[in-house]
C-alpha positions, 0 to 999 in steps of 0.5 A, a space after each residue: 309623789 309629792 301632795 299639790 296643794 291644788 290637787 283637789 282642783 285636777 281631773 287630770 295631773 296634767 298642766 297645758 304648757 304655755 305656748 309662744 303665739 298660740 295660749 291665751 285666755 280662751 284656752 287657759 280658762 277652758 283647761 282650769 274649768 276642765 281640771 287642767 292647769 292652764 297656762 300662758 306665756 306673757 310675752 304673748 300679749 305684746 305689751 304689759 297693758 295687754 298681759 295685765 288685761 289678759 290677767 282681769 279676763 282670766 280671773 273674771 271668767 274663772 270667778 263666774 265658773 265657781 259661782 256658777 257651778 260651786 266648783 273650784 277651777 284648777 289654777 292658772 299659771 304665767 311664763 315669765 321668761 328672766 333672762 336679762 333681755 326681756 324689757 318687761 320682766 320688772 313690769 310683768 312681775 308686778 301685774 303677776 304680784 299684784 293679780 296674785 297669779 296662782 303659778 309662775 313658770 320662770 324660764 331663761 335663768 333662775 333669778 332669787 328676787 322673782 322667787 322670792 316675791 311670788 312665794 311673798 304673795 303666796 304662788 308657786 315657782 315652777 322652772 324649766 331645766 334641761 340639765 342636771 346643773 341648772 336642776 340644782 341650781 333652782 332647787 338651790 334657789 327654792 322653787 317649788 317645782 321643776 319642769 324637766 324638759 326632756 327630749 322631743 319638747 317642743 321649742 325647747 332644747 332638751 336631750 336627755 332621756 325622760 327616765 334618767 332624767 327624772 331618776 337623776 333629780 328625784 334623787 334630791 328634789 323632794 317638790 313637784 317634778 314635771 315631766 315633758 317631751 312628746 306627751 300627747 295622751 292618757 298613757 303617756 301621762 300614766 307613764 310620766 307619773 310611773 316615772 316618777 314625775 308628779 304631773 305631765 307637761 303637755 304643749 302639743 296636744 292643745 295646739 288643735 284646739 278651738 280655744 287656741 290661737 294657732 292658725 288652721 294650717 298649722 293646726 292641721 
């Protein structure tokens, strides 16, 4: 298992995955007050503005719980997606570098100059795999972790089984290793680190959350 420099900051080993349309700052404060790594994706405030806004409440929420309570939140983290489609990404990485965001989760493509200058500032570069090949390629590249999105994720197309799938790129990959797909308790976090996985990747499960910006009828 590997040593995460916010180990400390965890209750859980266990990071609530950004959401499309349903994470916001209200969760993210929520899970890093809870000892849960909370997350968000950019592109869920619909403009660079917003994001930034976004980046002033979640920092300021977080500063008043650890004065408040001398206890030191776990992290928060941004999805950028740097597939070459997305207009805001340039924008969005300046705010992240500027705010000095703790975590960034880079999906849709692996690109050097993102890694390059959040590990500038001194923040960790989780990426979403689904396969072998894209595996090494960011290990290549040098990110701190890898998210290994496995069969039954939600949103996202992985396949391959969890354990093989871990097997295969703890073989190589001695950094941080997420595990995600059809994780929703206890047991199934105890299970992803008996894999091998450093912490569990769960969207699902904070769906059904007051926080959370899914409409009821989907929450039921």
């Amino acid at each position: 298992m590997s040593k995460l420099p916010y180990q400390s900051t965890l209750r859980l080993p266990l990071v609530a995955a950004p959401m499309f349309l349903i994470s916001n700052p209200a969760l993210v404060n929520e899970c890093c007050k809870s000892g849960v790594v909370g997350t968000f994706p950019a592109l869920n405030q619909r403009s660079s503005e917003g994001f930034e806004a976004w980046l002033n409440d979640i920092a300021a929420h977080l500063q008043d719980f650890e004065n408040q309570t001398a206890q030191k939140p776990a992290p928060y983290g941004v999805n950028l997606i740097v597939h070459h489609t997305n207009p805001r990404l340039q924008a969005d990485l300046e705010i992240c570098i500027r705010h000095k965001v703790p975590l960034i989760i880079t999906s849709l493509g692996i690109v050097s100059e993102v890694i390059e200058a959040v590990h500038a500032y001194g923040g960790l570069v989780y990426h979403d795999v689904t396969n072998l090949r894209h595996a090494q390629k960011a290990a290549g590249a040098g990110v701190d972790g890898l998210i290994l999105v496995a069969a039954g994720a939600g949103g996202h197309a992985g396949t391959l089984n969890p354990i093989a799938f871990v097997n295969e790129i703890r073989a190589f990959f001695d950094k941080t290793i997420l595990l995600s797909g059809c994780l929703s308790t206890g047991q199934d976090i105890a299970a992803a680190l008996t894999m091998g996985a450093d912490l569990a990747y769960m969207g699902t499960r904070f769906i059904n959350t007051s926080e959370g910006q899914a409409p009821p009828e989907y929450q039921q």
